[in-house]
MMTF fields as JSON, N, C-alpha, C and O atoms, coordinates in Angstrom:
{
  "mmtfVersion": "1.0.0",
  "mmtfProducer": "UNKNOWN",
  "numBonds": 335,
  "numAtoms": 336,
  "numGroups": 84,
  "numChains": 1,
  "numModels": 1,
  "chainsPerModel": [1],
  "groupsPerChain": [84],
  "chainIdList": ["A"],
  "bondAtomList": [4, 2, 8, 6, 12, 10, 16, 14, 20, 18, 24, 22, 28, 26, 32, 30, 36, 34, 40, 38, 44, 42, 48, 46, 52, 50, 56, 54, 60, 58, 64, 62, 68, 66, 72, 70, 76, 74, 80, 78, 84, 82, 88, 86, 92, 90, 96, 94, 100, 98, 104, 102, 108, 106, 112, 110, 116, 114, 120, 118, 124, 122, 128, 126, 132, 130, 136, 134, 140, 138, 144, 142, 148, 146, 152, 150, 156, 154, 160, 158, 164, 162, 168, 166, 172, 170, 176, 174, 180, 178, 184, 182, 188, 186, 192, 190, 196, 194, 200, 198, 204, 202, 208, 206, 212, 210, 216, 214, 220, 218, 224, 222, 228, 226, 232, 230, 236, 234, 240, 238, 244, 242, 248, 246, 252, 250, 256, 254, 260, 258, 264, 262, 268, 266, 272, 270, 276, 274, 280, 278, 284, 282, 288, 286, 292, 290, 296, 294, 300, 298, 304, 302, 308, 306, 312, 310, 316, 314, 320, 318, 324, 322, 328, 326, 332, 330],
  "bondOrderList": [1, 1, 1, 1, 1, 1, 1, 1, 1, 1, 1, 1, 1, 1, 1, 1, 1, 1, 1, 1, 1, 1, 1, 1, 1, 1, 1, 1, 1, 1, 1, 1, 1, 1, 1, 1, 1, 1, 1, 1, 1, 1, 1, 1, 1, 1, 1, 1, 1, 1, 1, 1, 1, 1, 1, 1, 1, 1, 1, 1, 1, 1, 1, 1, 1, 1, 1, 1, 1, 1, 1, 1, 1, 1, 1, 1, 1, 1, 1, 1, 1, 1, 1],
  "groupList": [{"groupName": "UNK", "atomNameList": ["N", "CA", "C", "O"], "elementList": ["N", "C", "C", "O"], "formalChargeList": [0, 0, 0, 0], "bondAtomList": [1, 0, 2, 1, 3, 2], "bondOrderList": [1, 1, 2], "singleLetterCode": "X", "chemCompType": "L-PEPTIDE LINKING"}],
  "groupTypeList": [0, 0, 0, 0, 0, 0, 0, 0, 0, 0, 0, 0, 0, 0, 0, 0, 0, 0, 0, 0, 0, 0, 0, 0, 0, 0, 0, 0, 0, 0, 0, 0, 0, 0, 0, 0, 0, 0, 0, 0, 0, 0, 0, 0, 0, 0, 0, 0, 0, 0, 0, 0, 0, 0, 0, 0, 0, 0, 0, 0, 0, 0, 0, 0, 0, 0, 0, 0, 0, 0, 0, 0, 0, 0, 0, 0, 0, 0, 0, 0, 0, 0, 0, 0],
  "groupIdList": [1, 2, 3, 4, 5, 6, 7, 8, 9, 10, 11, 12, 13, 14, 15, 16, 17, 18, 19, 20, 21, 22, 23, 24, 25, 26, 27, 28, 29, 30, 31, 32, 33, 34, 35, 36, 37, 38, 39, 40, 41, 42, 43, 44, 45, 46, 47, 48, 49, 50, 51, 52, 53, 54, 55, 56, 57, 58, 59, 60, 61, 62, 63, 64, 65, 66, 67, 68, 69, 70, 71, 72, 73, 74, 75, 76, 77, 78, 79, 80, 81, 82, 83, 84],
  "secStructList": [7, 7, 6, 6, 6, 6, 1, 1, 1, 7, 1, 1, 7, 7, 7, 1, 1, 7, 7, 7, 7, 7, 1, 7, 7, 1, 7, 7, 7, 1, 1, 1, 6, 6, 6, 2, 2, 2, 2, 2, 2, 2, 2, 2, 2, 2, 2, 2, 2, 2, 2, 2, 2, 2, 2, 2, 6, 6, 6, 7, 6, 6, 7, 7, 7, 7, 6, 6, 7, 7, 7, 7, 7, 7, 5, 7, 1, 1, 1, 1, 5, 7, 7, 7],
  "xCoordList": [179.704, 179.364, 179.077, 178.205, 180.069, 179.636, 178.153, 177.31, 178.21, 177.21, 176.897, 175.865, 177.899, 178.423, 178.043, 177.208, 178.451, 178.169, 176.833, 176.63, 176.019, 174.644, 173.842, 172.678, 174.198, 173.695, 173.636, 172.83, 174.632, 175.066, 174.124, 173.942, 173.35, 172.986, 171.521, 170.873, 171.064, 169.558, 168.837, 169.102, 167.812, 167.147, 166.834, 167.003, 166.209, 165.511, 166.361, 165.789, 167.836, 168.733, 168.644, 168.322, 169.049, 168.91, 169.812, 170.422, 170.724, 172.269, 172.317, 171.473, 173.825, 174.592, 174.283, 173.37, 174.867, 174.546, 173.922, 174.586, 172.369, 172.239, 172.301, 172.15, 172.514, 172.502, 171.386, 170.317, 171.343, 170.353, 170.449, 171.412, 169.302, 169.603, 168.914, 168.886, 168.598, 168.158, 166.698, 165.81, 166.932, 164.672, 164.739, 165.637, 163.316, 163.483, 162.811, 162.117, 162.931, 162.555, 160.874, 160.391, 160.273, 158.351, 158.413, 157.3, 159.008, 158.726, 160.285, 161.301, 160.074, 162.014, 160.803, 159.708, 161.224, 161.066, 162.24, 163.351, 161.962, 163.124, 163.546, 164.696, 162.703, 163.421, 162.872, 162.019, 163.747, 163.257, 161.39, 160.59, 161.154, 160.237, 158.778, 157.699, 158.983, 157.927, 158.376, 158.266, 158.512, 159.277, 158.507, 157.517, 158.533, 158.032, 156.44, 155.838, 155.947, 154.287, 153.859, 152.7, 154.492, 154.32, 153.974, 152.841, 154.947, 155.128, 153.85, 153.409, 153.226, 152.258, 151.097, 150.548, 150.803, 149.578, 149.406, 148.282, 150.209, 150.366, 149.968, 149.052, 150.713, 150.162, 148.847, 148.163, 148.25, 146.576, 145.844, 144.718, 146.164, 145.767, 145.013, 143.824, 146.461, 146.482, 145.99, 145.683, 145.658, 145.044, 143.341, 142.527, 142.829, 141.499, 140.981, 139.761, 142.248, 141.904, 141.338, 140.312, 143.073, 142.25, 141.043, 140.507, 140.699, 139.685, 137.946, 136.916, 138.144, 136.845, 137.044, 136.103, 138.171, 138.18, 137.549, 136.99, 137.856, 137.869, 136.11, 135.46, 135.156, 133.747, 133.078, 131.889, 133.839, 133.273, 132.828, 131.677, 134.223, 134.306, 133.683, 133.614, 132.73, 131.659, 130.57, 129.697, 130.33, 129.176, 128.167, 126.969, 128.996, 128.598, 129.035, 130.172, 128.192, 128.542, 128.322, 128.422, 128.041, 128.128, 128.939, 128.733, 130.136, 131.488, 132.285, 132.396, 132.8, 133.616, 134.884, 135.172, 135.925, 136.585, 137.599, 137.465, 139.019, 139.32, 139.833, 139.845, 140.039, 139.814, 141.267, 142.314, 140.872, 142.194, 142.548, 143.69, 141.878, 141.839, 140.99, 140.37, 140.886, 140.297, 139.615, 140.221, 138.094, 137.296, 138.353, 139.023, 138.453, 138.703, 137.903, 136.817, 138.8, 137.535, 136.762, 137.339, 135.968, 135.286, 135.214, 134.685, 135.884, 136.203, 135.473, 135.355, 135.246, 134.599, 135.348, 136.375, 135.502, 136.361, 136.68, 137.613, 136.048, 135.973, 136.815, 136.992, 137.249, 137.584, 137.354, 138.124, 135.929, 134.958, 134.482, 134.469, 134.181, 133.521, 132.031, 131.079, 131.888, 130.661, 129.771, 130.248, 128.383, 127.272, 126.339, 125.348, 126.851, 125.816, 124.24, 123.21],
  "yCoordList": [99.677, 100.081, 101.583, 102.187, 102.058, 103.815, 104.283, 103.525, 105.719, 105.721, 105.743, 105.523, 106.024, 105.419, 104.07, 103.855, 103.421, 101.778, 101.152, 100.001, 101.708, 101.697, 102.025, 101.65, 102.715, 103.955, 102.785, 102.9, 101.537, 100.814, 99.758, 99.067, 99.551, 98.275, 98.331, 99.357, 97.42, 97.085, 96.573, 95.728, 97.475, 97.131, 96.095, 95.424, 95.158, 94.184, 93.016, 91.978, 92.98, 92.118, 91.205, 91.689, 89.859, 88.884, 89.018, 89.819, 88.023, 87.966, 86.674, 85.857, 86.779, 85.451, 84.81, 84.047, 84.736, 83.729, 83.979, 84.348, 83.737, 84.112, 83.631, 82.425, 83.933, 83.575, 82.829, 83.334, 81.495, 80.885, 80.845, 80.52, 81.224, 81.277, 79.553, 79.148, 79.086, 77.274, 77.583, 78.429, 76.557, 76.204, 77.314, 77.519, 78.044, 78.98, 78.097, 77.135, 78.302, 77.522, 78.189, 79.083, 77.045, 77.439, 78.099, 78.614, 78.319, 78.836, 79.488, 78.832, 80.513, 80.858, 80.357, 80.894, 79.609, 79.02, 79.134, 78.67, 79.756, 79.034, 78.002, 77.86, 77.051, 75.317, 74.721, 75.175, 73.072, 72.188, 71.934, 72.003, 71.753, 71.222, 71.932, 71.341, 73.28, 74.124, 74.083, 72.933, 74.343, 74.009, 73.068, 73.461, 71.773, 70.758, 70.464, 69.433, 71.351, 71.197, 72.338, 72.203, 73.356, 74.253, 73.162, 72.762, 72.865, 71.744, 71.0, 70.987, 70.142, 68.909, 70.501, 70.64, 71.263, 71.929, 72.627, 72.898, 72.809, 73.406, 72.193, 72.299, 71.019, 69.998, 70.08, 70.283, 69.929, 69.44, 70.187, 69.75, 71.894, 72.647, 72.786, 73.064, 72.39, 71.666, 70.768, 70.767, 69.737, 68.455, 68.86, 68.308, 69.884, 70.293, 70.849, 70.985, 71.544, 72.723, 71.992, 72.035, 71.098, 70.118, 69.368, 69.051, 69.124, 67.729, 68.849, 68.499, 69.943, 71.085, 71.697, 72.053, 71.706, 72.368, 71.947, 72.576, 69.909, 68.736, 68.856, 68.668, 69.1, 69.021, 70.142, 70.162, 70.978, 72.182, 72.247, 72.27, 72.287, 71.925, 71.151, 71.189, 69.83, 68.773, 69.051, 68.36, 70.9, 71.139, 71.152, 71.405, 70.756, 71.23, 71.947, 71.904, 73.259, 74.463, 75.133, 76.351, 74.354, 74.659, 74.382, 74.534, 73.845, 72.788, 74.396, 75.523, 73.727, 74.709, 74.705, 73.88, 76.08, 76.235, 76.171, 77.266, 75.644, 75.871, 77.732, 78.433, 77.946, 79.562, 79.808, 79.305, 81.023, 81.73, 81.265, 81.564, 80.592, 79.769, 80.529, 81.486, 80.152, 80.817, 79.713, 78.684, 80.098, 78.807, 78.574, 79.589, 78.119, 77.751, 78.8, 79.304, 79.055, 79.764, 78.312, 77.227, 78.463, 77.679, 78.16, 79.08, 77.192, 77.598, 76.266, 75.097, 76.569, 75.223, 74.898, 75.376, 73.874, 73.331, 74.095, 73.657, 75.35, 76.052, 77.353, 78.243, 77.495, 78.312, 79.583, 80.409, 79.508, 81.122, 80.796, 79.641, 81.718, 81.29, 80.811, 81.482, 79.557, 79.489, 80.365, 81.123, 80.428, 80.884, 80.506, 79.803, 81.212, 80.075, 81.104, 80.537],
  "zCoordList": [80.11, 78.759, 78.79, 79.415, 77.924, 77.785, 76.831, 76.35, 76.779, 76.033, 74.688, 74.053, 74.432, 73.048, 72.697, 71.819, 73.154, 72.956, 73.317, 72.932, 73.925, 73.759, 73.169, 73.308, 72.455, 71.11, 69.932, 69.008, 70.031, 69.273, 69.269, 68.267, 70.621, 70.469, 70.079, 70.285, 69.605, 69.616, 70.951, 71.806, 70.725, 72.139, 71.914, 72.932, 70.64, 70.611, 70.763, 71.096, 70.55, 70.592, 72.364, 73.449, 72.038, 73.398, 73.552, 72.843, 75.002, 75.239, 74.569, 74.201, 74.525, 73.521, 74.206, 73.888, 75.573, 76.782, 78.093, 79.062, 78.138, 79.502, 80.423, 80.224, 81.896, 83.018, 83.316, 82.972, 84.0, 84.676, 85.865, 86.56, 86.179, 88.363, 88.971, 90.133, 88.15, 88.173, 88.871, 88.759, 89.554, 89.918, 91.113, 91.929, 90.913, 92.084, 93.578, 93.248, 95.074, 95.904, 95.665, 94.97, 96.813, 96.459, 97.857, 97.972, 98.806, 99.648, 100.729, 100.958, 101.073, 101.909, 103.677, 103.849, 104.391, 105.454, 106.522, 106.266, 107.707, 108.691, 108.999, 109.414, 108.863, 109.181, 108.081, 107.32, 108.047, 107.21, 107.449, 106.517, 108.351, 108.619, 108.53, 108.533, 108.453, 108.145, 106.604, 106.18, 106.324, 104.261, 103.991, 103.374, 104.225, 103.965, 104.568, 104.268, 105.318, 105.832, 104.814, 104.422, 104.337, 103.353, 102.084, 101.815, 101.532, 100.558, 99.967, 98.818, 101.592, 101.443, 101.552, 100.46, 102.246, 101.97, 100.478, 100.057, 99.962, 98.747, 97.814, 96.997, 97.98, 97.151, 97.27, 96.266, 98.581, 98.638, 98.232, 97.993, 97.917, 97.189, 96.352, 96.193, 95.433, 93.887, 93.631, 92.438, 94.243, 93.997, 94.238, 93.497, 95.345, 95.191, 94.554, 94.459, 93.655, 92.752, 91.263, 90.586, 91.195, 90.044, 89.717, 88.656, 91.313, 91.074, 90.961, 90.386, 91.585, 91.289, 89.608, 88.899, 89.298, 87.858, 86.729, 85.831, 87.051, 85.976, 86.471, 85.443, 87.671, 87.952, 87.317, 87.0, 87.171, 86.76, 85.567, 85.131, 84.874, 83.327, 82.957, 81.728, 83.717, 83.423, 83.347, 82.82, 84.241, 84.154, 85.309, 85.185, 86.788, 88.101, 88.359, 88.827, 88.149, 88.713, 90.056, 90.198, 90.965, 92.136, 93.208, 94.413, 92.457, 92.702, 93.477, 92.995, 95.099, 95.578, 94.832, 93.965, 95.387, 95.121, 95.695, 96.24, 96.25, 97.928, 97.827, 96.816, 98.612, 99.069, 98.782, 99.19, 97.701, 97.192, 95.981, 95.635, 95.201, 93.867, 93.033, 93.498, 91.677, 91.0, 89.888, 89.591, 89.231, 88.481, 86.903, 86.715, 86.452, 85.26, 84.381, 84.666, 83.068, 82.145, 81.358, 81.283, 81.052, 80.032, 77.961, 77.337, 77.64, 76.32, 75.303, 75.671, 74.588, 73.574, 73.237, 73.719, 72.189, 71.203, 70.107, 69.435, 69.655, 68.569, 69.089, 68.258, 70.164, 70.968, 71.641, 72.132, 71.519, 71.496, 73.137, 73.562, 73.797, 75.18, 75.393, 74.994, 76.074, 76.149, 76.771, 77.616, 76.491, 77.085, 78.044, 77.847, 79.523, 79.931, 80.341, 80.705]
}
């Protein structure tokens, strides 16, 4: 495309059709088998992360975190932040 023809376009404009590069991988690994111990620790993660978030949000606040995670914000129903 010259410069002319950019002059033309709208920046704000999308493409007609874009490219999809599909699901990205969760981890680039040398073997199957480190891929997949990656995999299950990442799950257990997530599963500690959830089960401290859902304690938190109940209102035990002294609920760990596993390391490298971050607390949930706390929001009301009204959507303003609580006070604690």
């Amino acid at each position: 495309m010259g410069a002319a023809a950019q002059y033309k376009v709208d920046p704000r404009d999308r493409p007609a059709n874009p490219k999809s590069s599909g699901p990205q991988p969760l981890c680039h690994a040398s073997s199957r088998e480190v891929r997949l111990e990656y995999a299950k620790e990442w799950r257990e993660i997530l599963r500690a992360h959830r089960e401290a978030s859902i304690d938190y949000r109940m209102g035990y606040w002294e609920r760990e975190f596993p390391e490298g995670t971050f607390r949930p914000p706390l929001t009301s129903p009204y959507g303003s932040k609580l006070r604690l």
